[in-house]
N, CA, C and O atoms as CSV, one atom per row, in Angstrom:
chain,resi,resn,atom,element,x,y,z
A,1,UNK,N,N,159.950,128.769,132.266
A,1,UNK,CA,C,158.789,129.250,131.537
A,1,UNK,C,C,157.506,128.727,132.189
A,1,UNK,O,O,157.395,128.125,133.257
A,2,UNK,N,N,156.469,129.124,131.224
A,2,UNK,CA,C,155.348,128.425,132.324
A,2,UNK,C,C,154.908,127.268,131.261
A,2,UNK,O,O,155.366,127.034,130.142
A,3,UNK,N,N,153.541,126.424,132.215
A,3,UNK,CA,C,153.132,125.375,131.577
A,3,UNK,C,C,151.598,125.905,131.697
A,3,UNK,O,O,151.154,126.699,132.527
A,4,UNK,N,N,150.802,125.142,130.472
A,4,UNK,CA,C,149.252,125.131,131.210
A,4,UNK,C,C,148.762,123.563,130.996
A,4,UNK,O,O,148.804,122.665,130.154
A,5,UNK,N,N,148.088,123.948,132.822
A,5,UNK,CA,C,147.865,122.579,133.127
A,5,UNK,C,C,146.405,122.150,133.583
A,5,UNK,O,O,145.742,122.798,134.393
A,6,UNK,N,N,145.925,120.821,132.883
A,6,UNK,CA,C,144.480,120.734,133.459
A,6,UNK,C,C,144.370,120.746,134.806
A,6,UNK,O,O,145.258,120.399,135.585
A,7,UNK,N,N,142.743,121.342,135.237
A,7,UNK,CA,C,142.606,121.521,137.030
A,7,UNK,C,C,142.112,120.374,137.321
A,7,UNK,O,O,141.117,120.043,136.675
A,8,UNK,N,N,142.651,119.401,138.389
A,8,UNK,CA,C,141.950,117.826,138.606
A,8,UNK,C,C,141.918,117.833,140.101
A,8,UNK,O,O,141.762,118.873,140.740
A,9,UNK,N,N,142.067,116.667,140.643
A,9,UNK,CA,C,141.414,116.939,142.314
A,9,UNK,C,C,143.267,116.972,143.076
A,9,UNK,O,O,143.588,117.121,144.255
A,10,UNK,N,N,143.904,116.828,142.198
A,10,UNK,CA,C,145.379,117.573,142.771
A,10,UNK,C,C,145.809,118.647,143.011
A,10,UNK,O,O,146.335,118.977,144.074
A,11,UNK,N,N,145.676,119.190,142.248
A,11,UNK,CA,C,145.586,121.255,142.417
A,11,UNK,C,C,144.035,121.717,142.286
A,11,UNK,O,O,143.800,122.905,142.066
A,12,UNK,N,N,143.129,120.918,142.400
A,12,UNK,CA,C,142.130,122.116,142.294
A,12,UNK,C,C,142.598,123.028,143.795
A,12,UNK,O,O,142.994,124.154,143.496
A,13,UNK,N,N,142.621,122.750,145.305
A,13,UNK,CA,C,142.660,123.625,146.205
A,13,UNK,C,C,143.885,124.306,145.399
A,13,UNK,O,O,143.349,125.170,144.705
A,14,UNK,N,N,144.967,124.320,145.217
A,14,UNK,CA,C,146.097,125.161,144.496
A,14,UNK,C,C,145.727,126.652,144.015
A,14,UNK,O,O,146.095,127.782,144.334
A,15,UNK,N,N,144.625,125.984,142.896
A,15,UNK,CA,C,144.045,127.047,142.028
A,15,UNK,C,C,142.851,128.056,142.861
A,15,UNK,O,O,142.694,129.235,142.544
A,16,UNK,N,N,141.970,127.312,144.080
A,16,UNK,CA,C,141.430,128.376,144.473
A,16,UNK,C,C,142.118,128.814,145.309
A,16,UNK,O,O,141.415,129.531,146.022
A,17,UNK,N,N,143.859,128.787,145.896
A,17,UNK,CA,C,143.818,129.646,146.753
A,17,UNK,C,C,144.593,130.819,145.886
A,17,UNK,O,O,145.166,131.717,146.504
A,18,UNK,N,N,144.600,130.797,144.532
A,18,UNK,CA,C,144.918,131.681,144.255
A,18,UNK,C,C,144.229,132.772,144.103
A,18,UNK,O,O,143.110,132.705,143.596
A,19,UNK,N,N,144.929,134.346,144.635
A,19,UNK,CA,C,144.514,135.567,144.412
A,19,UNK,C,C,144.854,136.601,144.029
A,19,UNK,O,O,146.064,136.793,144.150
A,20,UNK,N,N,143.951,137.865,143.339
A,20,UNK,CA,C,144.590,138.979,142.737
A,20,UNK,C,C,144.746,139.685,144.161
A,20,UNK,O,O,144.626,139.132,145.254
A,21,UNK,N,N,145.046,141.057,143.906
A,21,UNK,CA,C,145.184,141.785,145.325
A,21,UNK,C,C,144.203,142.543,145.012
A,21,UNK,O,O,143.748,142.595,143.869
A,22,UNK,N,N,143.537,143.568,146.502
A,22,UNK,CA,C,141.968,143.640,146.737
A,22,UNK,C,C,141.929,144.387,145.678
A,22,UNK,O,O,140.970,144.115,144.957
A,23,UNK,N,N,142.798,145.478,145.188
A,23,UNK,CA,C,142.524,146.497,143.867
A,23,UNK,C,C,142.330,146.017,142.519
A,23,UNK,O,O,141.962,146.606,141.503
A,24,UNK,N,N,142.583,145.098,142.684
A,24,UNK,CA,C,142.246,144.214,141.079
A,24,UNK,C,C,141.041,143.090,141.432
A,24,UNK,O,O,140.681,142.437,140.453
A,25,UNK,N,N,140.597,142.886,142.278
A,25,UNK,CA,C,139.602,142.105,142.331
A,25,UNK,C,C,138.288,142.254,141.637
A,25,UNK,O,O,137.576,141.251,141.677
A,26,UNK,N,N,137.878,143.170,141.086
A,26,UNK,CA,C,136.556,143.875,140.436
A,26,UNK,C,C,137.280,143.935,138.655
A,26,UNK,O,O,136.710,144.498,137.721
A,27,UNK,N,N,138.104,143.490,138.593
A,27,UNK,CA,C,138.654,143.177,137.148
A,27,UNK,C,C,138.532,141.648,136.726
A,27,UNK,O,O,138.500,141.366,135.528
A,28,UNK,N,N,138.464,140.677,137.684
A,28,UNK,CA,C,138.633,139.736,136.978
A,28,UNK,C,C,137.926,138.611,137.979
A,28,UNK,O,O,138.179,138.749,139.175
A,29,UNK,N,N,137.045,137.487,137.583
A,29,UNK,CA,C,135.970,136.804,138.364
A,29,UNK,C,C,136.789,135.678,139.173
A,29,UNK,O,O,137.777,135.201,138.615
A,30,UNK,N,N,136.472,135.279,140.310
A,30,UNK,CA,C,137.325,134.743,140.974
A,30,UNK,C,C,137.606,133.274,140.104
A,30,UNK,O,O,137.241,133.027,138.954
A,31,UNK,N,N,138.391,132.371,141.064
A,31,UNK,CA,C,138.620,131.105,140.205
A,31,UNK,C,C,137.311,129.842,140.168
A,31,UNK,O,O,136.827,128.999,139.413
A,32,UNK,N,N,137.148,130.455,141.681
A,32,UNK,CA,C,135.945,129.798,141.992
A,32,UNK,C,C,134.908,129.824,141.215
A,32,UNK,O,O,134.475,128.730,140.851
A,33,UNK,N,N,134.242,131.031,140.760
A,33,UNK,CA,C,133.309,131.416,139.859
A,33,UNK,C,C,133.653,130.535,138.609
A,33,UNK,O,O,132.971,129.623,138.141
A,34,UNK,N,N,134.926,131.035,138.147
A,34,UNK,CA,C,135.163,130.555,136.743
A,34,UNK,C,C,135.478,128.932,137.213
A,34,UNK,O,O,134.575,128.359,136.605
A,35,UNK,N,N,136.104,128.045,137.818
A,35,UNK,CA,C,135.579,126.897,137.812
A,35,UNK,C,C,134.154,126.439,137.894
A,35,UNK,O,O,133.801,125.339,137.469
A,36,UNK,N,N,133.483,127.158,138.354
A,36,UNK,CA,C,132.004,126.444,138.533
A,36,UNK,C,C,130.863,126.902,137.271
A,36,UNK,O,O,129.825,126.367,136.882
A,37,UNK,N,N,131.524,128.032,136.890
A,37,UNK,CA,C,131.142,128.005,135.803
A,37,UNK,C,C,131.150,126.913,134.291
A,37,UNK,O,O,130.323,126.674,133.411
A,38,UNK,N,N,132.590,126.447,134.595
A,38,UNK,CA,C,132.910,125.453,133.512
A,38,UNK,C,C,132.562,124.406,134.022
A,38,UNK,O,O,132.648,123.489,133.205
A,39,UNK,N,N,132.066,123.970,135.362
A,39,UNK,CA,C,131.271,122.533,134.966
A,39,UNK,C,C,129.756,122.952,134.234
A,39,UNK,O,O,129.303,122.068,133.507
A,40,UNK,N,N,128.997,124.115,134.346
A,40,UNK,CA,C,128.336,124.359,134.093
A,40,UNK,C,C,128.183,124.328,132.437
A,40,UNK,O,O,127.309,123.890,131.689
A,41,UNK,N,N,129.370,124.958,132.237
A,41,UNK,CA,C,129.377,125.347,130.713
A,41,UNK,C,C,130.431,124.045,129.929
A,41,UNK,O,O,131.525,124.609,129.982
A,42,UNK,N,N,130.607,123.119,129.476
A,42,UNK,CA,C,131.281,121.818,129.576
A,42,UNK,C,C,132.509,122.609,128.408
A,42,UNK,O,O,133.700,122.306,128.343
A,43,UNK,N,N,131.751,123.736,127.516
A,43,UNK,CA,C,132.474,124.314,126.519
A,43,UNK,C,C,134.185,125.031,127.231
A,43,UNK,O,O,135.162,125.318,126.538
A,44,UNK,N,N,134.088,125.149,128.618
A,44,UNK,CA,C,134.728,125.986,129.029
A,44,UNK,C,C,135.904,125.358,129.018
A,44,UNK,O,O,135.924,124.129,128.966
A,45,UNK,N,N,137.362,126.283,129.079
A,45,UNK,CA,C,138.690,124.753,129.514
A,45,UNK,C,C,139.239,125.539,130.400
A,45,UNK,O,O,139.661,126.631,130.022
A,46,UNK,N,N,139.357,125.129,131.839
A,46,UNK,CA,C,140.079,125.922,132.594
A,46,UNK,C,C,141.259,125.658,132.836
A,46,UNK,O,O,141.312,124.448,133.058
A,47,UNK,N,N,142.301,126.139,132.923
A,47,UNK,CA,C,143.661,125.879,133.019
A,47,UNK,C,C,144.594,126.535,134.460
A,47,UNK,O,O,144.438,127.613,135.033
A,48,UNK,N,N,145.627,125.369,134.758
A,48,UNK,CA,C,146.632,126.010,136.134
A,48,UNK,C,C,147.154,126.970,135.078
A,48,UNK,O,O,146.368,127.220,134.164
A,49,UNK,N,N,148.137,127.446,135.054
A,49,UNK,CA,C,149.098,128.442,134.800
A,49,UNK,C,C,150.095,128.028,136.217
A,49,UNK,O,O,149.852,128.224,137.408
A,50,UNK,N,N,151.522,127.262,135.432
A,50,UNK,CA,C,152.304,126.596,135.822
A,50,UNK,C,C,153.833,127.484,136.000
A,50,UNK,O,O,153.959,128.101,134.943
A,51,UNK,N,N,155.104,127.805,136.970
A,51,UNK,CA,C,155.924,127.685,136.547
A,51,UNK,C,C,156.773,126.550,137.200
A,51,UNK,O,O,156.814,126.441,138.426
A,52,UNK,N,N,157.194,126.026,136.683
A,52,UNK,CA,C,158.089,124.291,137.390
A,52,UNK,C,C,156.616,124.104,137.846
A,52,UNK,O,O,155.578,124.274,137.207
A,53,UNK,N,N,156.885,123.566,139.582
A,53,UNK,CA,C,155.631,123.210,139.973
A,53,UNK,C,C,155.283,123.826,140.820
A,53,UNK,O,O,154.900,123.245,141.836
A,54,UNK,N,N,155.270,125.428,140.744
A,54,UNK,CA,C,154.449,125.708,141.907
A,54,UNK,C,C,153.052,126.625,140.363
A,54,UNK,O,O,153.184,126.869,139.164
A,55,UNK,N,N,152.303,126.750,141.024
A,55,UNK,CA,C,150.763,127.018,140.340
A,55,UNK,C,C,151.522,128.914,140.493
A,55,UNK,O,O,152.391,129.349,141.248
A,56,UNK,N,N,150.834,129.488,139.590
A,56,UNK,CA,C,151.140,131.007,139.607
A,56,UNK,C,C,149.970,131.529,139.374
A,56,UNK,O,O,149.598,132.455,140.095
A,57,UNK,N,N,148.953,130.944,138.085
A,57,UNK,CA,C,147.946,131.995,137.743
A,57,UNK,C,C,146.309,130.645,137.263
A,57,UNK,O,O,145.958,129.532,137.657
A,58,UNK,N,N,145.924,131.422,136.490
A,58,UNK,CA,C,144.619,130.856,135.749
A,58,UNK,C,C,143.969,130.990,134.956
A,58,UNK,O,O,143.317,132.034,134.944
A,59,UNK,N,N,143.805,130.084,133.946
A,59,UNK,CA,C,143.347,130.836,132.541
A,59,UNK,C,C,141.735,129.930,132.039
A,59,UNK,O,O,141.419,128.772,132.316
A,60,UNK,N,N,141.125,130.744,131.407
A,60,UNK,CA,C,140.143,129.658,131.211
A,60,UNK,C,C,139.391,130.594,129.902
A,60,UNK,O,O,138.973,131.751,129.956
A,61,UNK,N,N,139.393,129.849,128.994
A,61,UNK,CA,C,139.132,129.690,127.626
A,61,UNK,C,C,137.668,128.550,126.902
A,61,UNK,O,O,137.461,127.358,127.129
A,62,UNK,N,N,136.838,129.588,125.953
A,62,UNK,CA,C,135.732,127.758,125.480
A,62,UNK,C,C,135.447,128.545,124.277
A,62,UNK,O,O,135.380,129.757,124.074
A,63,UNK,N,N,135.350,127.862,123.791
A,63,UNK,CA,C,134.829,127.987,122.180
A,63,UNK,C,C,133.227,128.628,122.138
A,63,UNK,O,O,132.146,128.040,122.180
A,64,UNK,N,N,133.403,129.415,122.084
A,64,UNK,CA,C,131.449,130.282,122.712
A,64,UNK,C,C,130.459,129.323,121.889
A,64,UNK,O,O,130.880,128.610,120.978
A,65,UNK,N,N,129.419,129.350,122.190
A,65,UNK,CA,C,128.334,128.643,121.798
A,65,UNK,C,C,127.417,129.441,120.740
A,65,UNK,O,O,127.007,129.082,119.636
A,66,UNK,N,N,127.248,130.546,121.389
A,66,UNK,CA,C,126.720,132.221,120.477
A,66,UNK,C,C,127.195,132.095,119.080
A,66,UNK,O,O,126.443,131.967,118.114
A,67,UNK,N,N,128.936,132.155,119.012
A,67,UNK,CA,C,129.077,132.357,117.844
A,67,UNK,C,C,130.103,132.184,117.544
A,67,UNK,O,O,130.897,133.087,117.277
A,68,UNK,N,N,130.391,130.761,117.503
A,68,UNK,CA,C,131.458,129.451,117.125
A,68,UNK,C,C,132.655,130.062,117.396
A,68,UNK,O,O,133.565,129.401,116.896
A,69,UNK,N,N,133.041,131.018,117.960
A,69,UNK,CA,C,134.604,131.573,118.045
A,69,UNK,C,C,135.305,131.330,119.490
A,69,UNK,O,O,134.573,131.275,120.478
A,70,UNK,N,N,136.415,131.213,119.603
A,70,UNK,CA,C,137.156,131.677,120.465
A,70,UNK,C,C,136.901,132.600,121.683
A,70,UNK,O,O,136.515,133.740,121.426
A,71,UNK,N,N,137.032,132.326,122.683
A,71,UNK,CA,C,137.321,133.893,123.689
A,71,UNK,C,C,137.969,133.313,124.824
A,71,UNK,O,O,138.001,132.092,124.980
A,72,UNK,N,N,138.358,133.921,125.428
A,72,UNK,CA,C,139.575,133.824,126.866
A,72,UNK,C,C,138.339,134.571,127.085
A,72,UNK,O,O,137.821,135.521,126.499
A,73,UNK,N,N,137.887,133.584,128.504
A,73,UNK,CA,C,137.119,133.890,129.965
A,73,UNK,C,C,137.978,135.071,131.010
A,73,UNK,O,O,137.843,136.229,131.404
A,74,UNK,N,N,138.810,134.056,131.126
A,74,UNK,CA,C,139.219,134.454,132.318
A,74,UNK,C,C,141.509,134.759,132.453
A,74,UNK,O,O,142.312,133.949,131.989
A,75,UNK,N,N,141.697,135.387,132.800
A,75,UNK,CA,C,143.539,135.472,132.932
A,75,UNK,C,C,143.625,135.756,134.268
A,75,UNK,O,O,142.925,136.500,134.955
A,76,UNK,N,N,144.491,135.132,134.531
A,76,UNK,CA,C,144.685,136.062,136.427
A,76,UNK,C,C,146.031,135.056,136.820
A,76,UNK,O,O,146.336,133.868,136.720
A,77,UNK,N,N,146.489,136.043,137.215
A,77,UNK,CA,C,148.115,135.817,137.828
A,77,UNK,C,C,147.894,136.180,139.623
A,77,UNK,O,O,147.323,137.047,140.284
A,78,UNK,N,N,148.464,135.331,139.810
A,78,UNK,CA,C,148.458,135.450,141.601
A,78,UNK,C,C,149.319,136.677,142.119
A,78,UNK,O,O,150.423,137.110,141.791
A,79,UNK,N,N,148.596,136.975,142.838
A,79,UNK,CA,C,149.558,138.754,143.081
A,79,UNK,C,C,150.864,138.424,143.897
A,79,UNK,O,O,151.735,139.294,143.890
A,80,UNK,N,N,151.073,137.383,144.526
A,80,UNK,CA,C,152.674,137.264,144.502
A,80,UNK,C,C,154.005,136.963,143.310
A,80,UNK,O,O,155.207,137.223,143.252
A,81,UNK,N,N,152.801,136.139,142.287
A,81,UNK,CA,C,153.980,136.141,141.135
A,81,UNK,C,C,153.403,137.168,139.557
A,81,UNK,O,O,153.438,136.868,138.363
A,82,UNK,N,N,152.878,138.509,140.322
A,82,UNK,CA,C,153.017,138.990,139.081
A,82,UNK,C,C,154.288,140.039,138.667
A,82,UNK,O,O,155.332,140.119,139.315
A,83,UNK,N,N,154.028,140.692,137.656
A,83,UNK,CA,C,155.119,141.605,136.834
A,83,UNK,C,C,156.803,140.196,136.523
A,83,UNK,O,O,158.026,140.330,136.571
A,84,UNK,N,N,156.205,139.445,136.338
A,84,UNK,CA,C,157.569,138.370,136.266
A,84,UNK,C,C,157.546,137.306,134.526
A,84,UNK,O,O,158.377,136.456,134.207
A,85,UNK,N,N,156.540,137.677,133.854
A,85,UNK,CA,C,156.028,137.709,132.409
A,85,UNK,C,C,155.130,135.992,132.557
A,85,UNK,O,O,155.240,135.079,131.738
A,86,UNK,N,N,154.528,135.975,133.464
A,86,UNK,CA,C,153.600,134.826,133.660
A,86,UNK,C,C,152.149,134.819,132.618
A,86,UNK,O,O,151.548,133.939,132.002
A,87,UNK,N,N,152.016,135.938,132.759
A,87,UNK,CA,C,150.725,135.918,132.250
A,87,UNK,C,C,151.029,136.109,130.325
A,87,UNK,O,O,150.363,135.537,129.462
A,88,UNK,N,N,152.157,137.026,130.084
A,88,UNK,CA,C,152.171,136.938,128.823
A,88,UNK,C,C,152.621,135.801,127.956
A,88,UNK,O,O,152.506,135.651,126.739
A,89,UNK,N,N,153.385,134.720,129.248
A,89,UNK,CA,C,153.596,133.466,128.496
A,89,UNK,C,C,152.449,132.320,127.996
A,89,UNK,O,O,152.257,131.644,126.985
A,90,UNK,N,N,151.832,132.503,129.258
A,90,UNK,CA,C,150.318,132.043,129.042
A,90,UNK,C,C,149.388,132.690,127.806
A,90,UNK,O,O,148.691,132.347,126.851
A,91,UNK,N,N,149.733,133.515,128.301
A,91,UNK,CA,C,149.004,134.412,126.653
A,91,UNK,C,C,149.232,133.645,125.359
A,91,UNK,O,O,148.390,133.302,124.529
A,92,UNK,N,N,150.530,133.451,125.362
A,92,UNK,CA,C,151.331,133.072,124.369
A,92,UNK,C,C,151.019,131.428,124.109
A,92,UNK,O,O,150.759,130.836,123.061
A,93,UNK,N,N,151.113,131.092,125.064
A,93,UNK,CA,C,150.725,129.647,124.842
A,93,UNK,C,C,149.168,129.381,124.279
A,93,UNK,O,O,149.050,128.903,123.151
A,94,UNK,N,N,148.288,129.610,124.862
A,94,UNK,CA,C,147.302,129.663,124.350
A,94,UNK,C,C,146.830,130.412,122.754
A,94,UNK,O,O,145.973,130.315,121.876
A,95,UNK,N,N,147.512,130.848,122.959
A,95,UNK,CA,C,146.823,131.818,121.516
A,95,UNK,C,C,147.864,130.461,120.530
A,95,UNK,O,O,147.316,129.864,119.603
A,96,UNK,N,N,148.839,130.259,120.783
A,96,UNK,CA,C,149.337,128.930,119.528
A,96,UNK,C,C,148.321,127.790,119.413
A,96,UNK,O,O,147.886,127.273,118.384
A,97,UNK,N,N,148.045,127.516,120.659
A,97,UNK,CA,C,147.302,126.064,120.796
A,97,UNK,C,C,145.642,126.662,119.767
A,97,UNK,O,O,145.047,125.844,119.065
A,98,UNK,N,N,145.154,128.148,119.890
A,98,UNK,CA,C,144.188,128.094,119.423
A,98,UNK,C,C,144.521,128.581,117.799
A,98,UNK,O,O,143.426,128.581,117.237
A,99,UNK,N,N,145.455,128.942,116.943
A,99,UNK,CA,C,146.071,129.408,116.001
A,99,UNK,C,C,146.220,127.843,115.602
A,99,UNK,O,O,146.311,127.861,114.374
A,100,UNK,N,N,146.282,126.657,115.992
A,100,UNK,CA,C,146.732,125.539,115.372
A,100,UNK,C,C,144.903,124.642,115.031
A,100,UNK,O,O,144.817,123.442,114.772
A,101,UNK,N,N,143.664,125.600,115.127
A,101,UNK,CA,C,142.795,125.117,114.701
A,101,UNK,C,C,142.046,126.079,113.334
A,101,UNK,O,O,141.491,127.164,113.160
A,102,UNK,N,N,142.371,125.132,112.733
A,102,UNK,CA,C,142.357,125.445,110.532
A,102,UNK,C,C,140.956,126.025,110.840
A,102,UNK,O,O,140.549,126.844,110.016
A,103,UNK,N,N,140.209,125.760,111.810
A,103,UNK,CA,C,138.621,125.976,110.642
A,103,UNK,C,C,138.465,127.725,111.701
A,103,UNK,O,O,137.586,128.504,111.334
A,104,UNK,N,N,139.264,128.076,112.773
A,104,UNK,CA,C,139.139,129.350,113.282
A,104,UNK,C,C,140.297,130.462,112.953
A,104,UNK,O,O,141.458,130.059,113.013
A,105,UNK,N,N,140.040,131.974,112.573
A,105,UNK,CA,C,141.357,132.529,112.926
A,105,UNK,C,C,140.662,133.692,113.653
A,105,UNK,O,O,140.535,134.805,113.142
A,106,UNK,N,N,140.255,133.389,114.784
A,106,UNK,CA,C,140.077,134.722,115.928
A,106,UNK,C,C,139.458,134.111,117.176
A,106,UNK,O,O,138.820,133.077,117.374
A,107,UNK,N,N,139.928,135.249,118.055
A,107,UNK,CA,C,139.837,135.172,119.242
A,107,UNK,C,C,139.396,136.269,119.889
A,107,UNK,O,O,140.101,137.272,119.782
A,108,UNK,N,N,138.093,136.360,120.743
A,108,UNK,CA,C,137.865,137.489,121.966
A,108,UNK,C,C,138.295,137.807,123.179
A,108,UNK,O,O,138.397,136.844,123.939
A,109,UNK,N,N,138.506,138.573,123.495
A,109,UNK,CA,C,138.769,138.687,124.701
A,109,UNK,C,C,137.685,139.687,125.297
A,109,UNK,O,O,136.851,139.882,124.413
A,110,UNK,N,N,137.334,140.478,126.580
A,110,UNK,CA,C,136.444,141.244,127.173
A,110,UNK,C,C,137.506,141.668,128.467
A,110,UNK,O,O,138.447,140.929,128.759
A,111,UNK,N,N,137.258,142.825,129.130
A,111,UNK,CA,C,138.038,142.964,130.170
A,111,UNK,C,C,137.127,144.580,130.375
A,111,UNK,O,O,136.432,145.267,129.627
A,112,UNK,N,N,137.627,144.696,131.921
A,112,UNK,CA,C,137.014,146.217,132.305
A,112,UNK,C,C,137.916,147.112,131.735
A,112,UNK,O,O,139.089,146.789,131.549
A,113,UNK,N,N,137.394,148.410,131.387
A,113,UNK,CA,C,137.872,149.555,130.451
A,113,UNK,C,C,139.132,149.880,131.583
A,113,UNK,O,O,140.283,149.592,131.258
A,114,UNK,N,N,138.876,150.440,132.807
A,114,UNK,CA,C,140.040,150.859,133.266
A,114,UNK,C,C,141.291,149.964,133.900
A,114,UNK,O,O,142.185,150.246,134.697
A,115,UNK,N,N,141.019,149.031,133.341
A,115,UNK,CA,C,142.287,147.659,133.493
A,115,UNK,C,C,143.460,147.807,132.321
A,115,UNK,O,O,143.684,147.144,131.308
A,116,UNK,N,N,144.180,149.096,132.972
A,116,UNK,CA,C,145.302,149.211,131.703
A,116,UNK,C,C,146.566,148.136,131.690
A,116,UNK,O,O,147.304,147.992,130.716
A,117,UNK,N,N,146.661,147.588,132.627
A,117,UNK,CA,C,147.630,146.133,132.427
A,117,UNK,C,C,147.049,145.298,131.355
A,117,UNK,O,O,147.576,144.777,130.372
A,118,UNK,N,N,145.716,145.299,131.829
A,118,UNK,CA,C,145.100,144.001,130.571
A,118,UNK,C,C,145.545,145.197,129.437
A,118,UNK,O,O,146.742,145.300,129.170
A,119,UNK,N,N,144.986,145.707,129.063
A,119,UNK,CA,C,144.721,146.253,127.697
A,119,UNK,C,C,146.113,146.631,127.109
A,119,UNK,O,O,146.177,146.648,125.880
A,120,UNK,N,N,147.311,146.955,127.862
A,120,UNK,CA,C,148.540,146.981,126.861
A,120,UNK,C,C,148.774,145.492,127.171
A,120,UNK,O,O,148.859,145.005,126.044
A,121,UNK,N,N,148.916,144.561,127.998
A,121,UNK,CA,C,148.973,142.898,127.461
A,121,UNK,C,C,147.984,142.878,126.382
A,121,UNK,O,O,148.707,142.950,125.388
A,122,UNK,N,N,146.900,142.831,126.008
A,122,UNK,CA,C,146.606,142.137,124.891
A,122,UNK,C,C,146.476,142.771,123.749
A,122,UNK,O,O,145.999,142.159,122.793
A,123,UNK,N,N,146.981,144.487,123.582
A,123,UNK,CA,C,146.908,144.916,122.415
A,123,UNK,C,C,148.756,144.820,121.923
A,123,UNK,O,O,149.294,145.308,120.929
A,124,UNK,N,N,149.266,144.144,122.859
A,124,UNK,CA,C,151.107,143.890,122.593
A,124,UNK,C,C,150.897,142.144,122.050
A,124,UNK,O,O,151.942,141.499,122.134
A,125,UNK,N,N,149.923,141.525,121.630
A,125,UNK,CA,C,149.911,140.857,121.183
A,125,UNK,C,C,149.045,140.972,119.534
A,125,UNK,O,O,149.173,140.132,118.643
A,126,UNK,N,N,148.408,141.894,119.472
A,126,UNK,CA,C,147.937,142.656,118.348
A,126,UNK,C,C,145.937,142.675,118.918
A,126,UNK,O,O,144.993,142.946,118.177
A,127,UNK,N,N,145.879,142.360,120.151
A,127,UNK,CA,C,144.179,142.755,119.900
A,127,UNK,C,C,143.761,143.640,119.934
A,127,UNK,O,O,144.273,144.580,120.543
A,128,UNK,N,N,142.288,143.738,119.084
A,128,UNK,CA,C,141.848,145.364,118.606
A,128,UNK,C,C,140.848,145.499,119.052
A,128,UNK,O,O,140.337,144.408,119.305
A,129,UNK,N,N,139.944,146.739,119.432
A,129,UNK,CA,C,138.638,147.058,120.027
A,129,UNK,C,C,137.822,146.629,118.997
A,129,UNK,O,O,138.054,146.987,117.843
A,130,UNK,N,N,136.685,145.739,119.337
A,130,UNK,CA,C,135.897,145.498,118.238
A,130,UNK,C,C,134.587,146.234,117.840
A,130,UNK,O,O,133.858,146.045,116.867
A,131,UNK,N,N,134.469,147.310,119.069
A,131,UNK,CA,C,133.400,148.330,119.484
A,131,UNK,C,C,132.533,147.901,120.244
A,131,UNK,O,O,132.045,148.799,120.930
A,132,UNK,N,N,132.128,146.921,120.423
A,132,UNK,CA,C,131.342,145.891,121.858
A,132,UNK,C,C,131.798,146.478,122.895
A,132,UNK,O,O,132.950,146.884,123.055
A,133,UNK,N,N,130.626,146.560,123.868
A,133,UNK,CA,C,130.673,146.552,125.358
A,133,UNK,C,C,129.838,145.974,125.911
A,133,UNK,O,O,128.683,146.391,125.828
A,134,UNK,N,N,130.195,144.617,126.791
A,134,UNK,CA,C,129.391,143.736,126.737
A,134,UNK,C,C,129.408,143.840,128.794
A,134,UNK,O,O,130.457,144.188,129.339
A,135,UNK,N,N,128.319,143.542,129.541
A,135,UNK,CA,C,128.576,143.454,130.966
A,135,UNK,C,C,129.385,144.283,131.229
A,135,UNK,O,O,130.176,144.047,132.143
A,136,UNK,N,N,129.450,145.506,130.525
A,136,UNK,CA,C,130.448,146.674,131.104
A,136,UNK,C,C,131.927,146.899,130.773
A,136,UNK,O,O,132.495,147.946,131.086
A,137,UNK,N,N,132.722,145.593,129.942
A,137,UNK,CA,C,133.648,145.223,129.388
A,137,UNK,C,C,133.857,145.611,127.875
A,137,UNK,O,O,132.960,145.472,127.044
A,138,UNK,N,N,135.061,146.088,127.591
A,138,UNK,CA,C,134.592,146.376,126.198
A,138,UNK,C,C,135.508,144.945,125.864
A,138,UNK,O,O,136.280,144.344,126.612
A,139,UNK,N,N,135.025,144.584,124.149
A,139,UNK,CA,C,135.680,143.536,123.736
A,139,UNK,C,C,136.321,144.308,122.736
A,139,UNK,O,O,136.064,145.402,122.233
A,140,UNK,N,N,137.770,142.957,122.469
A,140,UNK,CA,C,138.922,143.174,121.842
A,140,UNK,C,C,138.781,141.848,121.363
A,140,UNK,O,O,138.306,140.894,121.978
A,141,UNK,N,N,139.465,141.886,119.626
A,141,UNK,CA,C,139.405,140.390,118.887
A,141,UNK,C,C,140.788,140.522,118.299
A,141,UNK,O,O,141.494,141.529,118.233
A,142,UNK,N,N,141.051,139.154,117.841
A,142,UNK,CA,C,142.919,139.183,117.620
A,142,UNK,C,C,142.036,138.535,116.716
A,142,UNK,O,O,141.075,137.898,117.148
A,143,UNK,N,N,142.366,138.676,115.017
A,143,UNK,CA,C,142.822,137.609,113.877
A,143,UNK,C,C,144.047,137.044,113.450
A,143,UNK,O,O,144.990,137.834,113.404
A,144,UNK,N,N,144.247,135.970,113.155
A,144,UNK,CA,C,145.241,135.524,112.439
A,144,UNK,C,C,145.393,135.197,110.980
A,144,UNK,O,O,144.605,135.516,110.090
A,145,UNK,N,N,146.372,134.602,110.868
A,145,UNK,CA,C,145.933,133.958,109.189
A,145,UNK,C,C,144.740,132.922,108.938
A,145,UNK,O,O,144.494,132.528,107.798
């Protein structure tokens, strides 16, 4: 299965050499970006996406500042280990870890409209269009109990 793991000065090179392939690259911001973003943004948590120990993907998640909720930044599976259920385990993991905080029950996500991998991954977990289109992305929100 997979693990998610903090990025430290052991795998950070790990995590940037990971990549989508060139056709998915305009779907999702590199790692680089989204690491440098989260020193920027301290709210941010970026994560390896683990299976045993080799690194597969990258996830990065922060509690928005705007408007106290939830959102997944960033998902990306390395184009050698995708279609192998990496990313939906990660999915999975995360959405428990954020389901186990009492004072939230939702989560955003954003992604480009014609990214139909993303959009049956996260509406097979129940997320719904919230009618937002934000930077060209439409957003999708999951509630829980």
């Amino acid at each position: 299965m997979v693990e998610l793991r903090e990025i430290d000065r052991d795998n950070f090179g790990d995590v940037l050499d990971l990549s989508v392939s060139d056709e998915q690259k305009h779907f999702v911001a590199s790692n680089a970006y989204s690491l440098a973003q989260a020193k920027a943004q301290p709210e941010c948590v970026p994560l390896a996406i683990y299976s045993g120990e080799e690194p597969v993907g990258f996830l990065m998640y922060c509690m928005d500042l705007d408007d106290g909720e939830y959102w997944i930044y960033s998902l990306m599976i390395d184009q050698k280990h995708q279609n192998r259920g990496y990313g939906r385990a990660a999915m999975r993991s995360v959405l428990e870890t954020m389901a186990r905080d009492a004072e939230r029950n939702m989560v955003y996500i954003s992604f480009e409209p014609n990214n139909v991998a993303a959009k049956r991954l996260y509406e097979s977990f129940g997320f719904i269009p919230d009618g937002r289109v934000m930077g060209g992305e439409v957003v999708y929100c999951l509630r829980w109990a």
